[in-house]
VMD Tcl script that builds the backbone (N, CA, C; Angstrom):
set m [mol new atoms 531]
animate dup $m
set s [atomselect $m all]
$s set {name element resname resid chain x y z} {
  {N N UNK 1 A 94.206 117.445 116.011}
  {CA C UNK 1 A 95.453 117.699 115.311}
  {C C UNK 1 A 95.499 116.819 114.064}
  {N N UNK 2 A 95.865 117.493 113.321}
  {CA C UNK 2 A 96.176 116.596 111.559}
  {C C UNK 2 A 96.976 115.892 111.488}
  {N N UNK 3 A 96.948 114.622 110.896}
  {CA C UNK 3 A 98.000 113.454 111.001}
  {C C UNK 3 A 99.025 113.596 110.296}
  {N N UNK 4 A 99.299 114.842 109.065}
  {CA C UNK 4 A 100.430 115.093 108.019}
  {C C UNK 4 A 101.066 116.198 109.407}
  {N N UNK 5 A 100.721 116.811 110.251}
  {CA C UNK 5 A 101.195 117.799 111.052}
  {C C UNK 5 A 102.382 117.321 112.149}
  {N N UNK 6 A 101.945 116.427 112.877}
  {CA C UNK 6 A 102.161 115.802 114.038}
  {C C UNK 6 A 102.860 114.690 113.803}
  {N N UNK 7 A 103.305 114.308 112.850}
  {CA C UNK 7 A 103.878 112.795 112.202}
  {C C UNK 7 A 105.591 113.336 112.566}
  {N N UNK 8 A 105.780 111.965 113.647}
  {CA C UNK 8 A 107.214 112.614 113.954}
  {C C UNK 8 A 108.232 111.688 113.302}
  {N N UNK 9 A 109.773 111.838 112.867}
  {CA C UNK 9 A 110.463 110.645 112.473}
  {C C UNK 9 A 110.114 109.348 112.371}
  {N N UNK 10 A 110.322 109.328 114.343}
  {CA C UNK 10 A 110.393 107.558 114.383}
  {C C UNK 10 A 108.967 106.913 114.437}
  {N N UNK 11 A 107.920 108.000 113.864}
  {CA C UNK 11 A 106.585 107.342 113.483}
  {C C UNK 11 A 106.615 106.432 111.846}
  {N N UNK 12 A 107.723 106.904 111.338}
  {CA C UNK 12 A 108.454 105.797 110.107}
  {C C UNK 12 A 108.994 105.122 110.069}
  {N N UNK 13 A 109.244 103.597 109.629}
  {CA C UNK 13 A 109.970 102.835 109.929}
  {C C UNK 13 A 109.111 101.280 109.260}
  {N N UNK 14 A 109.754 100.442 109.437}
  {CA C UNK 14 A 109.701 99.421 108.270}
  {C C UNK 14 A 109.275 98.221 109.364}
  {N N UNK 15 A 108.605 97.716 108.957}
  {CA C UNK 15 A 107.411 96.432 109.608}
  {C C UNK 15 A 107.699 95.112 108.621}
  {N N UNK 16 A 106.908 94.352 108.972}
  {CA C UNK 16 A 106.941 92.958 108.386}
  {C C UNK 16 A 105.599 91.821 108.680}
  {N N UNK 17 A 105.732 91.303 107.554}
  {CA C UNK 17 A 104.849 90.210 108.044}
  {C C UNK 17 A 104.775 88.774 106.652}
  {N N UNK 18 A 104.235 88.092 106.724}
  {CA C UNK 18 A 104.638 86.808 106.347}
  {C C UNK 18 A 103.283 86.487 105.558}
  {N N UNK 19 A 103.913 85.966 104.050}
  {CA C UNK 19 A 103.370 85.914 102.843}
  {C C UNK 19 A 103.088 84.344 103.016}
  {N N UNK 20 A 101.991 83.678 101.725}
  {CA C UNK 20 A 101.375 82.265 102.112}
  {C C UNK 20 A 102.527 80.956 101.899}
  {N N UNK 21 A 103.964 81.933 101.440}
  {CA C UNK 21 A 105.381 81.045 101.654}
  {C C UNK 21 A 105.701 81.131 102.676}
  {N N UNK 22 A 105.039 81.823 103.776}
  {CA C UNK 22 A 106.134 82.275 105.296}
  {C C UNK 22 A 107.442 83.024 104.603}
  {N N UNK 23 A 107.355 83.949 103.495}
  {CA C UNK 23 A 108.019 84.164 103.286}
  {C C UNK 23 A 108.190 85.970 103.613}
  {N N UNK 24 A 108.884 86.672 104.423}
  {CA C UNK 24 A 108.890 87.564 105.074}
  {C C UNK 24 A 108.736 89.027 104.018}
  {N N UNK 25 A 107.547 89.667 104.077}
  {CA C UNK 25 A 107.667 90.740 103.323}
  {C C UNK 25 A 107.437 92.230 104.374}
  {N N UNK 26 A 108.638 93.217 103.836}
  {CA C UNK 26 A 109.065 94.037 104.324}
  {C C UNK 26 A 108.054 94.990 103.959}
  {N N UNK 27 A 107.397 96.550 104.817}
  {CA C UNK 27 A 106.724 97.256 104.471}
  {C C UNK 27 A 106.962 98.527 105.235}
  {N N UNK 28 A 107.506 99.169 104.487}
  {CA C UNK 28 A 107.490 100.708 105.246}
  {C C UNK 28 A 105.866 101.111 105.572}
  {N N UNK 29 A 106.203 101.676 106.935}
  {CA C UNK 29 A 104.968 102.154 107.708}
  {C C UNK 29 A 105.305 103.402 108.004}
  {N N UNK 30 A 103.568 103.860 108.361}
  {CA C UNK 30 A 104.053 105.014 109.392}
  {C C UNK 30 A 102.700 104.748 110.323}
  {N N UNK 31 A 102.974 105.219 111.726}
  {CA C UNK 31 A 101.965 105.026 112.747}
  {C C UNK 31 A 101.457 105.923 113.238}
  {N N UNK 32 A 100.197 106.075 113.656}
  {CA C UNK 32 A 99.163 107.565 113.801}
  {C C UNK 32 A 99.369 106.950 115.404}
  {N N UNK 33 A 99.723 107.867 116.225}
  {CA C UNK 33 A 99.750 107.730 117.625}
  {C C UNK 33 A 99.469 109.008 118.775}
  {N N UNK 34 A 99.910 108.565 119.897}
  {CA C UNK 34 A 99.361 110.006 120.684}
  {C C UNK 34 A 101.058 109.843 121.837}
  {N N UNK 35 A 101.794 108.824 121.304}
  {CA C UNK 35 A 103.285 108.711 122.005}
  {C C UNK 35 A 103.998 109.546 122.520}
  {N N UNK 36 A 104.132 110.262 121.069}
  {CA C UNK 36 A 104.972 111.136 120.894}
  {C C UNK 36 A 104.756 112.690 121.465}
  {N N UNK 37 A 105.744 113.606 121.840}
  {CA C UNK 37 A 105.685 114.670 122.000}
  {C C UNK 37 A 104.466 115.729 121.166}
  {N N UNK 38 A 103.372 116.217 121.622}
  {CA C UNK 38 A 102.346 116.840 121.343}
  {C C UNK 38 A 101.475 116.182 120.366}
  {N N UNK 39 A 101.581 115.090 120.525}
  {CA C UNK 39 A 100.731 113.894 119.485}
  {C C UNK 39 A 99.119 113.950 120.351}
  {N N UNK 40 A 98.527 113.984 119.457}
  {CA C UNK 40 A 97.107 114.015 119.991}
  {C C UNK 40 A 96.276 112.479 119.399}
  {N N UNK 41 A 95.312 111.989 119.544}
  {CA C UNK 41 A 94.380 111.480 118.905}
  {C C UNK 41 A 93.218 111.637 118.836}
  {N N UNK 42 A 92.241 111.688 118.152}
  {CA C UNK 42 A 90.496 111.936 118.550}
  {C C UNK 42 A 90.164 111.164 119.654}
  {N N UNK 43 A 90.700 109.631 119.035}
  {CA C UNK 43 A 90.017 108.826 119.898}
  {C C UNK 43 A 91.103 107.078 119.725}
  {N N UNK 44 A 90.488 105.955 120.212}
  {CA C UNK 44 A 91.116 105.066 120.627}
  {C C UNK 44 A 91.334 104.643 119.365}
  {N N UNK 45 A 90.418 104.402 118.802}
  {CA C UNK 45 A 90.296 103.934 117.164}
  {C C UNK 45 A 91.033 104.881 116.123}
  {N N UNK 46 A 91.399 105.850 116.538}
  {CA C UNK 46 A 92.642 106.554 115.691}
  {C C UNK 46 A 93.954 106.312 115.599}
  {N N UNK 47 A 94.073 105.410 116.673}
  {CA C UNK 47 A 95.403 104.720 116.739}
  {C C UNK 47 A 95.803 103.737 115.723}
  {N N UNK 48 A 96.388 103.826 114.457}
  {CA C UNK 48 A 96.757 102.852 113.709}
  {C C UNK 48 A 97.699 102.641 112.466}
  {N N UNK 49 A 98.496 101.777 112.191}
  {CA C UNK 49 A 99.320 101.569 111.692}
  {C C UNK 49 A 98.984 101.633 109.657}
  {N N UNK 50 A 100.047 102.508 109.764}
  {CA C UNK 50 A 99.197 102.553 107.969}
  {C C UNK 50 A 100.770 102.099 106.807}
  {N N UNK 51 A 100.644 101.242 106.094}
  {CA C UNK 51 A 101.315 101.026 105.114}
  {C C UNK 51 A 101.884 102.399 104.062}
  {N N UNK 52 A 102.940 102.458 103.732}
  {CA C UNK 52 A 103.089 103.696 102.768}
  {C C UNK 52 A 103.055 103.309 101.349}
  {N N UNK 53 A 102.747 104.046 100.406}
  {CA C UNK 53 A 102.016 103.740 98.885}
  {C C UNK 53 A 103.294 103.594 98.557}
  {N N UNK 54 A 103.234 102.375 97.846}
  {CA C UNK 54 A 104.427 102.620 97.246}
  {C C UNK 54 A 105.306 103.546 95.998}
  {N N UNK 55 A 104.126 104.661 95.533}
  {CA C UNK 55 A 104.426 105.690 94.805}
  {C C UNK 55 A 105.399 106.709 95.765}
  {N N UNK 56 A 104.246 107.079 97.037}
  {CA C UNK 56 A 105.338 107.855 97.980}
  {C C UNK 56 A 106.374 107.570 98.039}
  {N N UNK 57 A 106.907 106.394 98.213}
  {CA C UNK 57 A 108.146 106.000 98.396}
  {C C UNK 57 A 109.240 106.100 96.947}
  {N N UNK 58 A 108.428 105.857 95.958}
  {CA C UNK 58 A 108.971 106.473 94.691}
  {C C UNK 58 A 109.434 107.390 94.565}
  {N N UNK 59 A 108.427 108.334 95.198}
  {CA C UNK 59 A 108.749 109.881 95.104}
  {C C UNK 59 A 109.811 110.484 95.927}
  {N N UNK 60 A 110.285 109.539 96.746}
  {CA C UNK 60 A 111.571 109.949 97.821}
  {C C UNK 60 A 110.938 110.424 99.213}
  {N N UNK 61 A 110.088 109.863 99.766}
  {CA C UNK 61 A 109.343 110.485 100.815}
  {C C UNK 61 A 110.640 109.797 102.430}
  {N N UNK 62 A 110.924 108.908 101.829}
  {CA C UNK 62 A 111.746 107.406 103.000}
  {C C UNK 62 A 113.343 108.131 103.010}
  {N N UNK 63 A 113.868 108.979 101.681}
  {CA C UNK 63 A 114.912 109.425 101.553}
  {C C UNK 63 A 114.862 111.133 102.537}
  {N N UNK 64 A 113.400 111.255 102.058}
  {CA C UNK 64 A 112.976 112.523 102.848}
  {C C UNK 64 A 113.251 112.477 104.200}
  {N N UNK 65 A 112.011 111.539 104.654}
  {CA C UNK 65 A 112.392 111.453 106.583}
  {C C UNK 65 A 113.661 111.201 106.800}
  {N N UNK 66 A 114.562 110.225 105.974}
  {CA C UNK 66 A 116.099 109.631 106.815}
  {C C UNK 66 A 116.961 111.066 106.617}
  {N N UNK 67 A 116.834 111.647 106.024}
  {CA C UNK 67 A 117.476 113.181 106.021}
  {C C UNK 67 A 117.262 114.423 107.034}
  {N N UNK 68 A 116.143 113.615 108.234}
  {CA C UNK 68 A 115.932 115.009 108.590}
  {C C UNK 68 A 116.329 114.475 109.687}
  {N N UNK 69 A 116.542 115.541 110.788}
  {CA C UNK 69 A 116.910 115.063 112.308}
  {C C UNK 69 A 115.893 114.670 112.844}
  {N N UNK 70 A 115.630 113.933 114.601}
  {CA C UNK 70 A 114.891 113.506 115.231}
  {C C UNK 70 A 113.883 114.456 115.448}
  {N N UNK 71 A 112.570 114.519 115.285}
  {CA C UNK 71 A 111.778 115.196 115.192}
  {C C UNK 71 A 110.501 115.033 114.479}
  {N N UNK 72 A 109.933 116.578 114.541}
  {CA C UNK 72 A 108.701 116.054 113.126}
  {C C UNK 72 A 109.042 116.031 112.106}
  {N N UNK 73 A 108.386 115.356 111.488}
  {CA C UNK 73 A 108.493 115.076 109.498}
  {C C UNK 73 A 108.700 116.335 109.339}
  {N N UNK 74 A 107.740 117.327 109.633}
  {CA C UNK 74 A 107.533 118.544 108.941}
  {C C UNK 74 A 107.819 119.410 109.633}
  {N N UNK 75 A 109.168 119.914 110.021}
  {CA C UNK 75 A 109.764 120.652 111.469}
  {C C UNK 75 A 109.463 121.974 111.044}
  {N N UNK 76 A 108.904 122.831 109.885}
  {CA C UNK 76 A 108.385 124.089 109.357}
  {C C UNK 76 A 107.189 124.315 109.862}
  {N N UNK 77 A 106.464 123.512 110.252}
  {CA C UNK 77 A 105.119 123.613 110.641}
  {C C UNK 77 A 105.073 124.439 111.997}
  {N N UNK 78 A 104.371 125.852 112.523}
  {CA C UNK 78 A 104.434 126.170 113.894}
  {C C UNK 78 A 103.013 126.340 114.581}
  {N N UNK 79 A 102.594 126.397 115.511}
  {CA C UNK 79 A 101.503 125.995 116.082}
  {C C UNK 79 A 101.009 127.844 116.051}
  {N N UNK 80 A 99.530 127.452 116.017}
  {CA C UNK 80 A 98.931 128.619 115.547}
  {C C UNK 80 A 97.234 128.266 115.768}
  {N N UNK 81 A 96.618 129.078 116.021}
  {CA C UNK 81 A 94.925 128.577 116.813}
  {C C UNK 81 A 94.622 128.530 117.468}
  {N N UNK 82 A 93.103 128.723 118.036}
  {CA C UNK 82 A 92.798 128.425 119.439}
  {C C UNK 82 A 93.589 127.395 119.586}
  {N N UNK 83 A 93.499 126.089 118.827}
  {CA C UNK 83 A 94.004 124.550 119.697}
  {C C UNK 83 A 95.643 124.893 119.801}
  {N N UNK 84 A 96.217 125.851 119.428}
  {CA C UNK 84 A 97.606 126.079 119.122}
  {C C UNK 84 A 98.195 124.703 118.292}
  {N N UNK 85 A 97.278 124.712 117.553}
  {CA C UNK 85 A 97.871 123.931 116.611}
  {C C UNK 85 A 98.815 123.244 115.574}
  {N N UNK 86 A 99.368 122.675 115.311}
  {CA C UNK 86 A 100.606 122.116 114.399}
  {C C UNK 86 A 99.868 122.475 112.712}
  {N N UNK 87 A 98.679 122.177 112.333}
  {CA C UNK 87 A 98.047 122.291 111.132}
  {C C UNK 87 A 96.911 123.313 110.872}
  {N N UNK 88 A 97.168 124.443 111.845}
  {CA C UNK 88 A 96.253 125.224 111.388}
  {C C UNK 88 A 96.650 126.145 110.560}
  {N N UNK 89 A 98.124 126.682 110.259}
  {CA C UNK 89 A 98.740 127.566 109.151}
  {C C UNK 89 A 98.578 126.419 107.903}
  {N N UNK 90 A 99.016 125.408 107.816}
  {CA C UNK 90 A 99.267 124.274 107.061}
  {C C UNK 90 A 97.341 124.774 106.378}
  {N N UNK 91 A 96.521 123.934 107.061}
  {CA C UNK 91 A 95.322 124.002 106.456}
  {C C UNK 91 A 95.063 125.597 106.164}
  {N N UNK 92 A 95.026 126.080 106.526}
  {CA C UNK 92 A 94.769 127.694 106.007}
  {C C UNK 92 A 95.212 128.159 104.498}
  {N N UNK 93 A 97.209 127.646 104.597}
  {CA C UNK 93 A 97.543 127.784 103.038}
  {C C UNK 93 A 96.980 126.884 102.029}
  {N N UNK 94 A 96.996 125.739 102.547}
  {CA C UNK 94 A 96.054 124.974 101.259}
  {C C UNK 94 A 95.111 125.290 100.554}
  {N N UNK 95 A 93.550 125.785 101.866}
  {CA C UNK 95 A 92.979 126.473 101.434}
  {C C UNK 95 A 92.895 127.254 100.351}
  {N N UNK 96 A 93.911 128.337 101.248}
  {CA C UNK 96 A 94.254 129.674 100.108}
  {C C UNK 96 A 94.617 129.137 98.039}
  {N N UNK 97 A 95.633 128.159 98.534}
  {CA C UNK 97 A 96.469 127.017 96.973}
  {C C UNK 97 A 95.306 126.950 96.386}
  {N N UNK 98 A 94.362 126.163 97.153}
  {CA C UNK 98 A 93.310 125.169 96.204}
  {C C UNK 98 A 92.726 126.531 95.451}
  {N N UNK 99 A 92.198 128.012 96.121}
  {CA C UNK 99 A 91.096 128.502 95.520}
  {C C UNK 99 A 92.314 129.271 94.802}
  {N N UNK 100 A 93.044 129.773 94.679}
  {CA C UNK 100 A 93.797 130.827 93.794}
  {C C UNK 100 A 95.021 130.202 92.682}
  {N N UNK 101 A 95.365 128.756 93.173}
  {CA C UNK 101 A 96.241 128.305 92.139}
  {C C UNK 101 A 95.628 127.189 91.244}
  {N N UNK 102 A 95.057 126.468 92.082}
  {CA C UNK 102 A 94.302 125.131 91.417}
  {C C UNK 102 A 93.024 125.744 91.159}
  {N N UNK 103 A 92.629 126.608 91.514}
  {CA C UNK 103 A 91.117 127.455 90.853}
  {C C UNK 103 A 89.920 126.664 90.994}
  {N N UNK 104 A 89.702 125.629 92.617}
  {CA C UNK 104 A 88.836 125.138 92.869}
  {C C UNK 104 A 87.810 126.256 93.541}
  {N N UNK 105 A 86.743 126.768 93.351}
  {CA C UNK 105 A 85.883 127.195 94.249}
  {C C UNK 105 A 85.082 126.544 95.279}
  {N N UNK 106 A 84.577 125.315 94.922}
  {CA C UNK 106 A 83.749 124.984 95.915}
  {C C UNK 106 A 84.296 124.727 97.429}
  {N N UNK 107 A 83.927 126.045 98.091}
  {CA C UNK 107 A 84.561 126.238 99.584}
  {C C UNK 107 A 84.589 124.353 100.017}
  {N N UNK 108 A 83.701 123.660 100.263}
  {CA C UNK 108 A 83.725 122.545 101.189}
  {C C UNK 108 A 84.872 121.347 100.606}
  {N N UNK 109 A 85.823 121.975 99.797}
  {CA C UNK 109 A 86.897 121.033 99.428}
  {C C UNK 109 A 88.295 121.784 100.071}
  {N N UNK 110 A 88.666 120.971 100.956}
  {CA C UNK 110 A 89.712 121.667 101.823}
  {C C UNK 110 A 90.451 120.339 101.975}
  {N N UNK 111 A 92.016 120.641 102.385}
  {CA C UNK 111 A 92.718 119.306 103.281}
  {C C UNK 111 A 91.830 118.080 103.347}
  {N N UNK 112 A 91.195 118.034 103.887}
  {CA C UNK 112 A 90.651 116.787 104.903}
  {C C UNK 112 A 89.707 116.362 103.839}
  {N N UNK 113 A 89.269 117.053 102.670}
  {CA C UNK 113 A 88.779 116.283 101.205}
  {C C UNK 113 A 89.523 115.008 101.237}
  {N N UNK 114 A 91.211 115.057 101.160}
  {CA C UNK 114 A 91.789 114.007 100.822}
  {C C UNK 114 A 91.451 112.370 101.327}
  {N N UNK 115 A 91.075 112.525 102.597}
  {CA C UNK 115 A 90.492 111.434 103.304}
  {C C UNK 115 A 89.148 111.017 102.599}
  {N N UNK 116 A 87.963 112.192 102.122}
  {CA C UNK 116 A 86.990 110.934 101.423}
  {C C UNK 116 A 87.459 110.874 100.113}
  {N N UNK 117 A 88.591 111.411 99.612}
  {CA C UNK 117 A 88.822 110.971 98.158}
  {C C UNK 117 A 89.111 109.516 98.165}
  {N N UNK 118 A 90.327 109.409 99.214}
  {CA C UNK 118 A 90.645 107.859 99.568}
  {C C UNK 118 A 89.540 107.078 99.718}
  {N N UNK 119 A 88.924 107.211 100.794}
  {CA C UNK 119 A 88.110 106.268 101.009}
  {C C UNK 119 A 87.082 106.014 99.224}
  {N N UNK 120 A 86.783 107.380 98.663}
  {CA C UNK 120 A 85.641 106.933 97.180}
  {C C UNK 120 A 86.989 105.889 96.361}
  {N N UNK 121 A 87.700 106.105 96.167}
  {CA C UNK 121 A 88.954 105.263 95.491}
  {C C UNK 121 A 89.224 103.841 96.225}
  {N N UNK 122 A 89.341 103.444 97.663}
  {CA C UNK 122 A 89.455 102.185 97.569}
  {C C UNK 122 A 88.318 101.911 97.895}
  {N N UNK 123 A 86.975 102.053 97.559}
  {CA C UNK 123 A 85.548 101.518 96.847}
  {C C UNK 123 A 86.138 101.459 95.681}
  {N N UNK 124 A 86.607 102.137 94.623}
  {CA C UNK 124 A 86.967 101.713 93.461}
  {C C UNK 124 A 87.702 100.413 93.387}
  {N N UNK 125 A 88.211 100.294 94.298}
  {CA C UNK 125 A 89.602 99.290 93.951}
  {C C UNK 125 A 89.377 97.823 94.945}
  {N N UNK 126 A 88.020 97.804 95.159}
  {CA C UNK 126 A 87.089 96.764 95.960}
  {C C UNK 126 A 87.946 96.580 97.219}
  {N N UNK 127 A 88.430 97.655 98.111}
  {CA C UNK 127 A 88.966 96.988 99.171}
  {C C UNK 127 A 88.202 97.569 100.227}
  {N N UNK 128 A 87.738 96.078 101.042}
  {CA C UNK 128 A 86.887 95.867 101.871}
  {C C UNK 128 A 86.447 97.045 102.852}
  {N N UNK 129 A 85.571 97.621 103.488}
  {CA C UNK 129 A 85.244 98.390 104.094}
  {C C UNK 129 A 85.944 98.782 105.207}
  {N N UNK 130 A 86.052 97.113 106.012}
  {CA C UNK 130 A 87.352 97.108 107.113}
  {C C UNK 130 A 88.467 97.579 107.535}
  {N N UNK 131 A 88.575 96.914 105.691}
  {CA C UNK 131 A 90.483 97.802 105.983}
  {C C UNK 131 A 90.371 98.907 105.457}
  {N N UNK 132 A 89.667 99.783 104.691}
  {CA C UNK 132 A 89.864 101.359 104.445}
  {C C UNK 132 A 89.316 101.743 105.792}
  {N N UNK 133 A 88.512 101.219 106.799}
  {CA C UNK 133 A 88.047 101.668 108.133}
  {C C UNK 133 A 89.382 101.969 108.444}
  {N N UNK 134 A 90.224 100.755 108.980}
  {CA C UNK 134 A 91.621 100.313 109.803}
  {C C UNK 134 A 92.544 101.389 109.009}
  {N N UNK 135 A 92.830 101.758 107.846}
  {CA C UNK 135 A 93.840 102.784 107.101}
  {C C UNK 135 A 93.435 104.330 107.721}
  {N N UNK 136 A 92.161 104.432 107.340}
  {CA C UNK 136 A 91.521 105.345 108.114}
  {C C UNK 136 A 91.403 106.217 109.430}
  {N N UNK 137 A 91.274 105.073 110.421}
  {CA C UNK 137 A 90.728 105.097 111.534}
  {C C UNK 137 A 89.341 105.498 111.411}
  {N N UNK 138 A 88.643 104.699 110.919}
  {CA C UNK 138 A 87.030 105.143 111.264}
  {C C UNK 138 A 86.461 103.732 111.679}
  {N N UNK 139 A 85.567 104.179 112.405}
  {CA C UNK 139 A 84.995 102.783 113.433}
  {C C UNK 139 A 83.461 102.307 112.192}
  {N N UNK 140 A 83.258 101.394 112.277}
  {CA C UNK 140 A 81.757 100.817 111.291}
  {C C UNK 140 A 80.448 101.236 111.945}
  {N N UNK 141 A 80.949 101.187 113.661}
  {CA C UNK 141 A 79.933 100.773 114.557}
  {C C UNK 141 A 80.011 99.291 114.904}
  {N N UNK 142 A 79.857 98.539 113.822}
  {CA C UNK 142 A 79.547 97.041 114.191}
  {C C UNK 142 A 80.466 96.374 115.410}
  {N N UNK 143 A 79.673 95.998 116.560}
  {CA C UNK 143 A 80.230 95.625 117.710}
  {C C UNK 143 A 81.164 94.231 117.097}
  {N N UNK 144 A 81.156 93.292 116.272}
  {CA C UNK 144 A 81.841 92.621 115.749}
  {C C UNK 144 A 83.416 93.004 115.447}
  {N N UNK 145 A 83.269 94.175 115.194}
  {CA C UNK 145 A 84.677 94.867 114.736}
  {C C UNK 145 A 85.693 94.830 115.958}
  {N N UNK 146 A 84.860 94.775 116.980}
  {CA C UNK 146 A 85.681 95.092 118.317}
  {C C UNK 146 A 86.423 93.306 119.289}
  {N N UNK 147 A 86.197 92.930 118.097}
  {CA C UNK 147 A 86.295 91.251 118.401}
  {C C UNK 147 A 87.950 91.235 117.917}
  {N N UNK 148 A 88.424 90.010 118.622}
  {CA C UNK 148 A 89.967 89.963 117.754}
  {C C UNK 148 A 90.787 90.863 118.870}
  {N N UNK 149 A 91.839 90.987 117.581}
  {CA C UNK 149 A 93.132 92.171 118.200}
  {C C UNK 149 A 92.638 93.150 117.921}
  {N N UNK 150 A 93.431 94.065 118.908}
  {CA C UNK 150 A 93.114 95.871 118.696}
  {C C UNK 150 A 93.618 96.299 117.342}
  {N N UNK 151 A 94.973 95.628 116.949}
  {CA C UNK 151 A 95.575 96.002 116.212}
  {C C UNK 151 A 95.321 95.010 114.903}
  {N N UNK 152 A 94.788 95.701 113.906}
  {CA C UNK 152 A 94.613 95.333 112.843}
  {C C UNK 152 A 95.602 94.820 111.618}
  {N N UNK 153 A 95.660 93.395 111.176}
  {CA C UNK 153 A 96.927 92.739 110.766}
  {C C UNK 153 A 97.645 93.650 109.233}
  {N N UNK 154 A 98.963 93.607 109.756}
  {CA C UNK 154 A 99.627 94.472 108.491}
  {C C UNK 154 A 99.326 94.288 107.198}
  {N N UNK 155 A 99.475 92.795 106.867}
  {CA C UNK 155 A 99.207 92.213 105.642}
  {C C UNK 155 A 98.200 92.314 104.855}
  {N N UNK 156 A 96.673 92.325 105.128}
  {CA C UNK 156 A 96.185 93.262 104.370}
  {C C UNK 156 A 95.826 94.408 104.114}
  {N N UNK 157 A 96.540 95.008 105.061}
  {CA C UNK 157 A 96.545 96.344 104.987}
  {C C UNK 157 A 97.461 96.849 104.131}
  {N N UNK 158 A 98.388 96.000 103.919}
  {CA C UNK 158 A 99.700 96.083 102.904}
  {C C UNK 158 A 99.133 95.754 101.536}
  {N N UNK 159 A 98.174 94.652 101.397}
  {CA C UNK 159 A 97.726 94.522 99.910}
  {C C UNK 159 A 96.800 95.415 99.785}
  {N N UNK 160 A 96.226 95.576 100.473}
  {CA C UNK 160 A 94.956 96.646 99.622}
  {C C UNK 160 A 95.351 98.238 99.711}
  {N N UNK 161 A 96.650 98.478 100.282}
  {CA C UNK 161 A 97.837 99.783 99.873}
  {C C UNK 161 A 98.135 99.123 98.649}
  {N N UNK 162 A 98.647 98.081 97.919}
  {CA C UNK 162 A 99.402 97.867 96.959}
  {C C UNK 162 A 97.991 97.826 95.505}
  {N N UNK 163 A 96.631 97.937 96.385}
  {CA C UNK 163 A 95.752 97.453 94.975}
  {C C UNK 163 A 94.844 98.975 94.676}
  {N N UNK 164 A 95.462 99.936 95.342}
  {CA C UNK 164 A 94.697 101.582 95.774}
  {C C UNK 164 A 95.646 101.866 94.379}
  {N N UNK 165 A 95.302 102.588 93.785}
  {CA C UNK 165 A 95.478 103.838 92.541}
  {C C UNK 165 A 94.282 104.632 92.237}
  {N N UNK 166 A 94.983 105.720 91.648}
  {CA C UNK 166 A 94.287 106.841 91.173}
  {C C UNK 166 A 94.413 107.005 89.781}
  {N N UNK 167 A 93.089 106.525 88.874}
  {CA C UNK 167 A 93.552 106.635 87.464}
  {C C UNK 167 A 93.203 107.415 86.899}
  {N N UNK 168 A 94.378 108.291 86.377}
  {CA C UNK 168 A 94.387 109.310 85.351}
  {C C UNK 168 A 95.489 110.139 86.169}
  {N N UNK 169 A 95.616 109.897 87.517}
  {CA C UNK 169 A 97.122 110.883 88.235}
  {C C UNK 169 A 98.523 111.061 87.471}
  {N N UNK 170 A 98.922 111.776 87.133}
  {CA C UNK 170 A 100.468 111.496 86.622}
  {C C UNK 170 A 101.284 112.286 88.016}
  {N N UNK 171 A 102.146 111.593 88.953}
  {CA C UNK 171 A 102.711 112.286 89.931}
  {C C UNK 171 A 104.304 113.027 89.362}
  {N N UNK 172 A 104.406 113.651 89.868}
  {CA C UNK 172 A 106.065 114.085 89.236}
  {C C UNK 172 A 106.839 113.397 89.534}
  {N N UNK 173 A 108.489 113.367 89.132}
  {CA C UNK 173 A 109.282 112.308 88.940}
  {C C UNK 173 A 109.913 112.350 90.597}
  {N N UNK 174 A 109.444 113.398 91.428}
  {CA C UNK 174 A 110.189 113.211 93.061}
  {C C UNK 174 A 109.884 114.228 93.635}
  {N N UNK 175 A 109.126 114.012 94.493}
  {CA C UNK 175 A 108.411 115.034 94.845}
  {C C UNK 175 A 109.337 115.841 96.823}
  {N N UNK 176 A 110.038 114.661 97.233}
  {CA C UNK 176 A 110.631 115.068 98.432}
  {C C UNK 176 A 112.229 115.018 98.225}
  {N N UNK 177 A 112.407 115.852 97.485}
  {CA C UNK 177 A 114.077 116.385 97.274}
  {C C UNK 177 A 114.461 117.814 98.092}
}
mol reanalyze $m
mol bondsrecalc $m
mol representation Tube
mol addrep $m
């Protein structure tokens, strides 16, 4: 199941953690889980807490969720597919968008492009392998990784959300009205 599909309300919500003042900085999140009502995960390592860009939040995405009732983000979405899926109409129209409006042909750029775009971009923006792993959910392999907490610390996961851009994007002035 797709993580824009299955993303329910109270998977949003605002976290914290403590700057080299101990000084408390606030961070809207959202959490990839299997909690919630028809929440799936691949796997264990898909479980994880991701910082929101602070453009999204520009764009009214935080005004978006507090507007909608308890539920999914995206309560339009209806299950459809063998897997009876939440994102299989979702990925299908994109599809369709990318080749007839945006006039991409090359079939192997679909939805789930967006994930290695991210990942080629924060290589651009030198942030560590780790934490685009941890934003991600993708494992290294390296048995080292499995050392520590399960849960990977907010804070830099919060700066290297704050050091990610895309240059040359111009986003529109609000995109969740």
């Amino acid at each position: 199941m797709s993580l824009n599909s299955q993303l329910r309300t109270d998977d949003i919500y605002q976290d914290s953690y403590l700057d080299d003042d101990n000084e408390k900085i606030e961070v809207w999140t959202l959490i990839v889980t299997n909690e919630g009502e028809d929440q799936e995960l691949k796997n264990d390592g898909s479980r994880r807490v991701i910082p929101l860009h602070s453009e999204l939040i520009r764009l009214g995405f935080i005004k978006y969720v507090n507007g909608l009732k308890k539920g999914l983000v995206f309560p339009d979405l209806t299950k459809a597919g063998a897997y009876d899926s939440l994102s299989t109409n979702w990925s299908k129209w994109f599809g369709r968008y990318l080749r007839t409006v945006v006039l991409i042909k090359d079939e192997r750029m679909v939805f789930h492009s967006f994930r290695h775009c991210f990942k080629d971009y924060a290589r651009a923006a030198s942030i560590p392998s780790e934490i685009h792993n941890a934003l991600t959910g993708h494992s290294s392999g390296n048995v080292a990784d499995n050392y520590g907490s399960v849960k990977y610390p907010l804070r830099p996961l919060a700066e290297a959300m704050n050091k990610f851009k895309v240059t040359g994007l111009t986003l529109p002035f609000a995109a969740f009205s």
